[in-house]
PDB file of N, CA, C and O in Angstrom, chain B, residues numbered from 101:
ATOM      1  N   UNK B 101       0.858  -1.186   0.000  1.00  0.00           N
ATOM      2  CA  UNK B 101       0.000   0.000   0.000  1.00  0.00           C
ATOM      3  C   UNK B 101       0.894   1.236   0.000  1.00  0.00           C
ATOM      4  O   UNK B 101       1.511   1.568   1.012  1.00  0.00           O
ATOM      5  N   UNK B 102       0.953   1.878  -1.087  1.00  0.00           N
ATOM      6  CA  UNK B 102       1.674   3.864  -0.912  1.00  0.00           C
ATOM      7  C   UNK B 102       1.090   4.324  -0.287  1.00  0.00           C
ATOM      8  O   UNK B 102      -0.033   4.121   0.175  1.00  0.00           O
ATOM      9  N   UNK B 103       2.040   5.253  -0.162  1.00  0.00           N
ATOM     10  CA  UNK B 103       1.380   6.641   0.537  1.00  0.00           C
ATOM     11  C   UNK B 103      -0.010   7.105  -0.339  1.00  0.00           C
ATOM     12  O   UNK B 103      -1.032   6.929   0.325  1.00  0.00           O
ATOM     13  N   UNK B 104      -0.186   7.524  -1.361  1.00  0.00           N
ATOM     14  CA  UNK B 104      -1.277   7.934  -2.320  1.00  0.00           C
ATOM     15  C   UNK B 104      -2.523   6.874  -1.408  1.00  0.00           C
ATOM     16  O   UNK B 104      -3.481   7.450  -0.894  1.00  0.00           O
ATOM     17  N   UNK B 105      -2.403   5.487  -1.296  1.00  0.00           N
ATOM     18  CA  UNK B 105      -3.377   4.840  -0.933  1.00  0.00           C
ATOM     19  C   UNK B 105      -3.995   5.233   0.265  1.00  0.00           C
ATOM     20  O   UNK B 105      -5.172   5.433   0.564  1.00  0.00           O
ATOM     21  N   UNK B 106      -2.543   5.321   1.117  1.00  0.00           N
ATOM     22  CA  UNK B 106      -3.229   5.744   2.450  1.00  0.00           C
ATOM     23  C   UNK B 106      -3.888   7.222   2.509  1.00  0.00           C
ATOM     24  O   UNK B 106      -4.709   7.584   3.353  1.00  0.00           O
ATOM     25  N   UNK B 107      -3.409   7.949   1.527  1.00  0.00           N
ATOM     26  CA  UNK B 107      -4.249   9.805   1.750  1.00  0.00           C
ATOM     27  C   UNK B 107      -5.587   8.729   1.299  1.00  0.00           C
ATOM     28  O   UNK B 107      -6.273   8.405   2.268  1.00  0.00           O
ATOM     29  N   UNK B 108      -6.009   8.171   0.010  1.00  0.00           N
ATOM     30  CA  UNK B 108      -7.190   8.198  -0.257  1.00  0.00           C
ATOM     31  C   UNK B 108      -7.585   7.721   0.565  1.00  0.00           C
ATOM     32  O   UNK B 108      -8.534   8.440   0.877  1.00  0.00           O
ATOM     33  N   UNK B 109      -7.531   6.651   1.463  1.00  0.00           N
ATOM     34  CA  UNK B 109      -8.393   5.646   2.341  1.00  0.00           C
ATOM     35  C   UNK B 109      -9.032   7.061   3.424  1.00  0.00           C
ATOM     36  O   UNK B 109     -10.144   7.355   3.862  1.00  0.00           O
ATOM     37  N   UNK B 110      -7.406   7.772   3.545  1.00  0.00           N
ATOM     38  CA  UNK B 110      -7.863   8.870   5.204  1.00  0.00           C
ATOM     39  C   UNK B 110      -8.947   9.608   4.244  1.00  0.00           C
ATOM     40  O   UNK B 110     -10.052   9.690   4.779  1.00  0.00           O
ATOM     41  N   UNK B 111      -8.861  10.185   2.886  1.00  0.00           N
ATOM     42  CA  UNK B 111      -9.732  10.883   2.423  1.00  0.00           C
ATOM     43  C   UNK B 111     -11.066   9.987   2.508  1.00  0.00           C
ATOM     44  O   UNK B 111     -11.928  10.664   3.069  1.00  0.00           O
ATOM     45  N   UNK B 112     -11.418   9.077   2.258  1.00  0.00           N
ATOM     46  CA  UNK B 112     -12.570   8.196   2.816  1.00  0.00           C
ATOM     47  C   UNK B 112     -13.674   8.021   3.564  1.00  0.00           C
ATOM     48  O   UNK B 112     -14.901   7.934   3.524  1.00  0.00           O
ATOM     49  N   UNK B 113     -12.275   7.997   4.597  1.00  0.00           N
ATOM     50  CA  UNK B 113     -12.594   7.884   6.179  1.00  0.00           C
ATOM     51  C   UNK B 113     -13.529   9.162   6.494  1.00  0.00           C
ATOM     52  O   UNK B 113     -14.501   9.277   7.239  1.00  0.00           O
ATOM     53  N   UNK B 114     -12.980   9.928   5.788  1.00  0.00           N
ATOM     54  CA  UNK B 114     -13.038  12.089   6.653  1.00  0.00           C
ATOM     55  C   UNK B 114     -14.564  11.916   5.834  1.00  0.00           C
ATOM     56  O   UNK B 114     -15.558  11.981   6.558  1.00  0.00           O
ATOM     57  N   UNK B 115     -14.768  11.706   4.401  1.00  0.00           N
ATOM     58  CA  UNK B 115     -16.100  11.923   3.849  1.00  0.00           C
ATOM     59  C   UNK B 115     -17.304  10.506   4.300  1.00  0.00           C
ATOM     60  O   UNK B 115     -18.465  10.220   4.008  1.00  0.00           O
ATOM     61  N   UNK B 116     -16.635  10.143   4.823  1.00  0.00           N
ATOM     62  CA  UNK B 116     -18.279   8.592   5.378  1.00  0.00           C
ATOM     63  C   UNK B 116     -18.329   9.562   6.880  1.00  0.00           C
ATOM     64  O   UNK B 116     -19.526   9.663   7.147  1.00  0.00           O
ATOM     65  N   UNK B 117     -17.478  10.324   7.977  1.00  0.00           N
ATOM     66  CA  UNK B 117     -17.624  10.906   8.727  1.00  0.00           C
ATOM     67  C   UNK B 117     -18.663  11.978   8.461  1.00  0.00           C
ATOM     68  O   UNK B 117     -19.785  12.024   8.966  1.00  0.00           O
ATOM     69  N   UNK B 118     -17.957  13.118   7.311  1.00  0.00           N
ATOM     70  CA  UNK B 118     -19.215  14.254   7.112  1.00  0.00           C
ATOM     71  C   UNK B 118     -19.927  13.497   6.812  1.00  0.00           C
ATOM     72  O   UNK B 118     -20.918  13.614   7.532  1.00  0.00           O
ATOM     73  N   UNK B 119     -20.046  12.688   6.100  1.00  0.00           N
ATOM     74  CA  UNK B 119     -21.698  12.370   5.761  1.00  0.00           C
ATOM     75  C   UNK B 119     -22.439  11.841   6.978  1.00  0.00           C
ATOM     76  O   UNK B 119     -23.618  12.186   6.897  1.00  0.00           O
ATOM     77  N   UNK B 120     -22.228  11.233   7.920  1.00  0.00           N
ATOM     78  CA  UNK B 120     -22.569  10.985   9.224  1.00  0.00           C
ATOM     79  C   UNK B 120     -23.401  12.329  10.116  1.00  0.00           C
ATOM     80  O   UNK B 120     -24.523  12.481  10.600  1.00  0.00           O
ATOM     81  N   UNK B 121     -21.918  13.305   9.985  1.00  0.00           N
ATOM     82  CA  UNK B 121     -22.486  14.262  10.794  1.00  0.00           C
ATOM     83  C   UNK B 121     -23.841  15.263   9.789  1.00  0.00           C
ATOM     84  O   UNK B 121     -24.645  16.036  10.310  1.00  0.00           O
ATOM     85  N   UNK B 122     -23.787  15.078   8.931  1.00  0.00           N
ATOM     86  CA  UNK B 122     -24.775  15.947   8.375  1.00  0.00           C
ATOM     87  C   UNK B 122     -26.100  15.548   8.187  1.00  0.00           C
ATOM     88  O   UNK B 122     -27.152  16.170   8.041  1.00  0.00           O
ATOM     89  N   UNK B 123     -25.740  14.106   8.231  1.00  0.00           N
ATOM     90  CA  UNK B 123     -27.234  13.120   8.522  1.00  0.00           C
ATOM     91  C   UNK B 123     -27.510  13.614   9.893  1.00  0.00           C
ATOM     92  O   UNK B 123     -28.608  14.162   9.992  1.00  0.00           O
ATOM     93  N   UNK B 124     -26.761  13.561  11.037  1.00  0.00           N
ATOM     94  CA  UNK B 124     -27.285  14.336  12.174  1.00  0.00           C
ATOM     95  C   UNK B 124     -27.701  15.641  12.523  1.00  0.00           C
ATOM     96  O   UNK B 124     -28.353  16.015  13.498  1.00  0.00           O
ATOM     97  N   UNK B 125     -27.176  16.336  11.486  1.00  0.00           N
ATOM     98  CA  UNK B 125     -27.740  17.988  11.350  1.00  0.00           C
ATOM     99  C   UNK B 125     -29.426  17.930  11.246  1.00  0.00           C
ATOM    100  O   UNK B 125     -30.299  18.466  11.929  1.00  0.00           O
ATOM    101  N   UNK B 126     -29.487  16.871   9.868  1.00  0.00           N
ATOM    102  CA  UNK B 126     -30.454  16.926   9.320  1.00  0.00           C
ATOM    103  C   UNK B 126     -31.726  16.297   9.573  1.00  0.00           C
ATOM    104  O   UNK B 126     -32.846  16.363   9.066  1.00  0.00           O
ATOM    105  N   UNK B 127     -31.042  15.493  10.783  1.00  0.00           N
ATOM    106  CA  UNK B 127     -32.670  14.554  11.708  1.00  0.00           C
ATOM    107  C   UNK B 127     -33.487  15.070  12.474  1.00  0.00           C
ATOM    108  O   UNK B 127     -33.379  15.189  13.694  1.00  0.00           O
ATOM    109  N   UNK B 128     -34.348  15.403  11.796  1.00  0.00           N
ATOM    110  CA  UNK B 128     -35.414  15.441  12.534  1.00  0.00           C
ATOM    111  C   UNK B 128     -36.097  15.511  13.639  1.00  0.00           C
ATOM    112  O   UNK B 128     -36.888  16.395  13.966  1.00  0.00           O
ATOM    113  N   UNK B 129     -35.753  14.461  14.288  1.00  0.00           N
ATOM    114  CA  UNK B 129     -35.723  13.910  15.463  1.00  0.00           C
ATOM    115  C   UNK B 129     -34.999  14.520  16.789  1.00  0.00           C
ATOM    116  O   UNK B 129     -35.413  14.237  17.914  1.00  0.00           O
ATOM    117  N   UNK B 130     -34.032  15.267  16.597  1.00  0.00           N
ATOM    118  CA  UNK B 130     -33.105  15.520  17.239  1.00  0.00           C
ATOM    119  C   UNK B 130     -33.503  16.957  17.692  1.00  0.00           C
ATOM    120  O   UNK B 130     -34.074  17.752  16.945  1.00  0.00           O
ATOM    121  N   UNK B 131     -33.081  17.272  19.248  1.00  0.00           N
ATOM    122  CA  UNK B 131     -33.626  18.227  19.171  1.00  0.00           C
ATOM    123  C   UNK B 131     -32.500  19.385  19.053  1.00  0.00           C
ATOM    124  O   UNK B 131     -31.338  18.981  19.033  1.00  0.00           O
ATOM    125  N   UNK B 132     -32.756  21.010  18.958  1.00  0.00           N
ATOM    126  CA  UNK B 132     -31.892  21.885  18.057  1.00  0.00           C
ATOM    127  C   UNK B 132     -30.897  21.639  19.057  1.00  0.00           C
ATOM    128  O   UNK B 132     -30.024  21.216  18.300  1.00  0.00           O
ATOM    129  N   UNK B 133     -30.405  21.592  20.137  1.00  0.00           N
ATOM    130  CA  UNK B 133     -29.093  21.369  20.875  1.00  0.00           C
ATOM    131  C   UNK B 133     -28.474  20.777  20.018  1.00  0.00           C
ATOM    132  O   UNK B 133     -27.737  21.467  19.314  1.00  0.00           O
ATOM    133  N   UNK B 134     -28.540  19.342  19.767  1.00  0.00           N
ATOM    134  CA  UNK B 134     -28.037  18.245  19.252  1.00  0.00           C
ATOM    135  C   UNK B 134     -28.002  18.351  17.473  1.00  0.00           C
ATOM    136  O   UNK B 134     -27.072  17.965  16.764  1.00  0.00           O
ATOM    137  N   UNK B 135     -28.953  18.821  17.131  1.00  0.00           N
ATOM    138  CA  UNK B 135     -28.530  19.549  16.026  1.00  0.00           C
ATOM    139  C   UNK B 135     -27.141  20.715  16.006  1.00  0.00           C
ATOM    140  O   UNK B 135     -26.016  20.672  15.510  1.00  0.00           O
ATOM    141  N   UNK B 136     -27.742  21.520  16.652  1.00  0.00           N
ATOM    142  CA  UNK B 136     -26.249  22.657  16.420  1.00  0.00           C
ATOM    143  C   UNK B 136     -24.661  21.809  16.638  1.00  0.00           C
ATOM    144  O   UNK B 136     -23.778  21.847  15.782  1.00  0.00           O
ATOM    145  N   UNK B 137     -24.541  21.065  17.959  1.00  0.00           N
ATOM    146  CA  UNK B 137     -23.517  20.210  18.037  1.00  0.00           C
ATOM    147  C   UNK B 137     -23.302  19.720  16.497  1.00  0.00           C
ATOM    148  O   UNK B 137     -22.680  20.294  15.602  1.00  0.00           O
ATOM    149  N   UNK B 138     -23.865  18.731  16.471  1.00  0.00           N
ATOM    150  CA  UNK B 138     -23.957  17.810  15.083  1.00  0.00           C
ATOM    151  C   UNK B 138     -23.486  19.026  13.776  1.00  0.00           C
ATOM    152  O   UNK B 138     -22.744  18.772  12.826  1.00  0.00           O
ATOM    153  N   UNK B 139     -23.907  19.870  13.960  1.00  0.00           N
ATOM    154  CA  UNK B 139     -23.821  21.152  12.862  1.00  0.00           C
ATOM    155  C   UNK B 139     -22.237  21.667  12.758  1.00  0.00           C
ATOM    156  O   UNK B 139     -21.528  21.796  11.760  1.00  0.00           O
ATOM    157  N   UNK B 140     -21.913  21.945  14.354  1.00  0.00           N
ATOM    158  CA  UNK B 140     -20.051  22.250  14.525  1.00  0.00           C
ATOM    159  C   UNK B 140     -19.346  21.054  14.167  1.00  0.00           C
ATOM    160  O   UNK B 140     -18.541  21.145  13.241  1.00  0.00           O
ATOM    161  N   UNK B 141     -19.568  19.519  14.957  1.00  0.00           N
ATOM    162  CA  UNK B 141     -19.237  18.291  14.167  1.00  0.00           C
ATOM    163  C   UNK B 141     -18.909  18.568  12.511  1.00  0.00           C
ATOM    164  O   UNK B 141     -17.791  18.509  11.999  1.00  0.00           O
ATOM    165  N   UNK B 142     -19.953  18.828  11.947  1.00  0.00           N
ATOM    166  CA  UNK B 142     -20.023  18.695  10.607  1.00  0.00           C
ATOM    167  C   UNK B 142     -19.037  19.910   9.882  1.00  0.00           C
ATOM    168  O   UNK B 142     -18.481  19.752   8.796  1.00  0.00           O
ATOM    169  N   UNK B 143     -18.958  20.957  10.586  1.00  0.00           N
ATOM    170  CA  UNK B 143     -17.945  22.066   9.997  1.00  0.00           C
ATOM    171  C   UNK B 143     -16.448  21.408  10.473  1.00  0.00           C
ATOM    172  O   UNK B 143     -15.601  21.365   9.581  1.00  0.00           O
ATOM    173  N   UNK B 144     -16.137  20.992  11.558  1.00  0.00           N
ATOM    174  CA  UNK B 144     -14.802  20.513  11.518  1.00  0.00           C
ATOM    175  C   UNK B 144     -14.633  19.702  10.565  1.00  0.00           C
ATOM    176  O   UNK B 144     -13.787  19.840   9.681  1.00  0.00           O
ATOM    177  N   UNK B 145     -15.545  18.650  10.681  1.00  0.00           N
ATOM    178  CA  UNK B 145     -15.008  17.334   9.569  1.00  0.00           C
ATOM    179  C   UNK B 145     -14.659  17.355   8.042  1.00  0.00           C
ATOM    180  O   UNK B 145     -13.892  16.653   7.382  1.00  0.00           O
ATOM    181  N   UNK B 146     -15.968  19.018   7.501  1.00  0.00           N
ATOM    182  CA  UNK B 146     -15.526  19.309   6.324  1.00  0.00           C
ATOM    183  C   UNK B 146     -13.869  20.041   6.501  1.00  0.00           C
ATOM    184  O   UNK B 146     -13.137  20.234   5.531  1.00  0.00           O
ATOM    185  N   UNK B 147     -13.577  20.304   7.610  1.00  0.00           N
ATOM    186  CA  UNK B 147     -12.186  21.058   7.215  1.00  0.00           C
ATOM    187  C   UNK B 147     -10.981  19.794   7.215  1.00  0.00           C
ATOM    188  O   UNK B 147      -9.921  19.870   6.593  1.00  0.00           O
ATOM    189  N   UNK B 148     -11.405  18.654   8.044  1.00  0.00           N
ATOM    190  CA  UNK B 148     -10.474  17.908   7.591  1.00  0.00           C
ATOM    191  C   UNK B 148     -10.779  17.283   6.471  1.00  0.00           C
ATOM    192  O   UNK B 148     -10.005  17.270   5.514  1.00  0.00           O
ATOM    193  N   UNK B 149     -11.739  16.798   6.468  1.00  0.00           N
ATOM    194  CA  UNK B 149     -12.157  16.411   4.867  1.00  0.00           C
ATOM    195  C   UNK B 149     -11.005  16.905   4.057  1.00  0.00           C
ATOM    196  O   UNK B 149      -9.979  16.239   3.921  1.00  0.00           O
ATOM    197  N   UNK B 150     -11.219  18.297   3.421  1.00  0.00           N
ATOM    198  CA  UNK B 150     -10.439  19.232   3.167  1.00  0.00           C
ATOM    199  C   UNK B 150      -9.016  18.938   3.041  1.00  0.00           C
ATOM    200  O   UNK B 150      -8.400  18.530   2.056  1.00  0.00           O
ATOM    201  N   UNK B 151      -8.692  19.159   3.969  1.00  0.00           N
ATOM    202  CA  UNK B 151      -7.310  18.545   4.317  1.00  0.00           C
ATOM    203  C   UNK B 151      -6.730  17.335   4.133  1.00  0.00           C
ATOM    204  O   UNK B 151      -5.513  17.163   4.065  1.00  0.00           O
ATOM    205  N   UNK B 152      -7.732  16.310   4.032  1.00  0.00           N
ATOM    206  CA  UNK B 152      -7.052  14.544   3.622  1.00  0.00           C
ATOM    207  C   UNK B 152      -6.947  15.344   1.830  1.00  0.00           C
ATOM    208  O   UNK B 152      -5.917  15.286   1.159  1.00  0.00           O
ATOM    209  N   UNK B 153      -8.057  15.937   1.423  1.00  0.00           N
ATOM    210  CA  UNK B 153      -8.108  16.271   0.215  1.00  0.00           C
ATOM    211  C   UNK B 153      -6.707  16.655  -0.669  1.00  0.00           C
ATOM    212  O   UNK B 153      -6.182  16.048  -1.602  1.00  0.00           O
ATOM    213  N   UNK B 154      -6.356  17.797  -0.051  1.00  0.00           N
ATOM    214  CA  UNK B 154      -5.117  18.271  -0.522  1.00  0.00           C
ATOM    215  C   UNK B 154      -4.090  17.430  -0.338  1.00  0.00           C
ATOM    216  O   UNK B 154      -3.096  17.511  -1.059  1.00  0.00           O
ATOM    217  N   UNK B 155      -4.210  16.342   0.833  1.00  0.00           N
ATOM    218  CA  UNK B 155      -2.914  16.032   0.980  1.00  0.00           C
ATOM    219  C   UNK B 155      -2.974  15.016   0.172  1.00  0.00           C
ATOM    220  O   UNK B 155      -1.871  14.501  -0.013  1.00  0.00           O
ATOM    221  N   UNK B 156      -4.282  14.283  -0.659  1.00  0.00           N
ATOM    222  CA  UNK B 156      -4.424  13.020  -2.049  1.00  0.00           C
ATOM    223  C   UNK B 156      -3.574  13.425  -2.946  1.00  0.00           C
ATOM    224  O   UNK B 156      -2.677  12.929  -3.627  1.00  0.00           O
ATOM    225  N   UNK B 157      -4.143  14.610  -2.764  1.00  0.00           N
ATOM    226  CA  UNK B 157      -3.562  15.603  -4.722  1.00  0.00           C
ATOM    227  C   UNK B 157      -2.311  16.008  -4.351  1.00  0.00           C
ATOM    228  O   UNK B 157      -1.683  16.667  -5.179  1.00  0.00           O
ATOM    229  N   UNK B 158      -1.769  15.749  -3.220  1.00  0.00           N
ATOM    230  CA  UNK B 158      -0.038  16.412  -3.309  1.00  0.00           C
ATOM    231  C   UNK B 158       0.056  14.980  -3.333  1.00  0.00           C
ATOM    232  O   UNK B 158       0.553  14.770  -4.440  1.00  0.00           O
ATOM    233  N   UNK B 159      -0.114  13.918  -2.803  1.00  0.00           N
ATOM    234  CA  UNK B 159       0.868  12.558  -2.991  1.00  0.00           C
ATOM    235  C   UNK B 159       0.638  11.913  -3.917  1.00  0.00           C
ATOM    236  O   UNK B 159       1.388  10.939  -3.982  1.00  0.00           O
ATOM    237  N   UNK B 160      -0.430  12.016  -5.110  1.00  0.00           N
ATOM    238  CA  UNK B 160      -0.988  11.483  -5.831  1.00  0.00           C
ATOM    239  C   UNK B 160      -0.212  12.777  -7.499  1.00  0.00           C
ATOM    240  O   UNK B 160      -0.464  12.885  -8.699  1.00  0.00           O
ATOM    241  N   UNK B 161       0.688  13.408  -6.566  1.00  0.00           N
ATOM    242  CA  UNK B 161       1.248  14.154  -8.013  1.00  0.00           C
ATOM    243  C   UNK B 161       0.369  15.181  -8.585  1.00  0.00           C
ATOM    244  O   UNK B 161       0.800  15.723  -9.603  1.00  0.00           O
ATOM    245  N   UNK B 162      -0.846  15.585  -8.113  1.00  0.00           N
ATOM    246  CA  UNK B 162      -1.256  16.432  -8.928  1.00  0.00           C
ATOM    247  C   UNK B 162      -0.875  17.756  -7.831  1.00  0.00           C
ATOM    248  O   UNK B 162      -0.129  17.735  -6.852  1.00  0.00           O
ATOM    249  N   UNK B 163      -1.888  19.175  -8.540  1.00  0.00           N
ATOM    250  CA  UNK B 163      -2.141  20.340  -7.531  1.00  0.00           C
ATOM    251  C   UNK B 163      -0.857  21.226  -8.204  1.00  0.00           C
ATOM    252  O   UNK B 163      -0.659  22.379  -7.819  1.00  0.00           O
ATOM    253  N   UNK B 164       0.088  20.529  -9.352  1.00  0.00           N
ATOM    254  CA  UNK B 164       0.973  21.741  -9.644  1.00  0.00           C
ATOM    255  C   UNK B 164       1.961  22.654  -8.767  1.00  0.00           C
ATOM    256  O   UNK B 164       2.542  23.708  -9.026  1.00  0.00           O
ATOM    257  N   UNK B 165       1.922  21.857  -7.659  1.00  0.00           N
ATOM    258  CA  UNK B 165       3.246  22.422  -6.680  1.00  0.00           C
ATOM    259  C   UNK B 165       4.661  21.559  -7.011  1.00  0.00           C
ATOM    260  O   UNK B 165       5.701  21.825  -6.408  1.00  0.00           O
TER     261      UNK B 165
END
């Protein structure tokens, strides 16, 4: 397994997470406490998201640096 494999897997990992937390934004059920939590959840995870992101496209050769 490369490095490239392991950014994509962490890139993976970070987007089955947001999608988790935004399913919790978005339930219904939940009341707005647990929503807003679920809501900050979901803004961190997009920033790592983010971040596994860039670090695919630098080990994976692209991004032009």
């Amino acid at each position: 397994m490369g490095v490239a494999d392991d950014a994509d897997r962490d890139f993976q990992i970070q987007l089955a997470r947001l999608e988790h937390a935004l399913g919790r934004v978005a339930d219904d059920a939940a009341e707005p406490d647990q929503q807003v939590t679920a809501a900050e959840q979901a803004a961190i995870t997009a920033g790592e998201a983010g971040a596994a992101f860039d670090r695919l496209v630098r080990e994976s050769g692209g991004g032009g640096q």
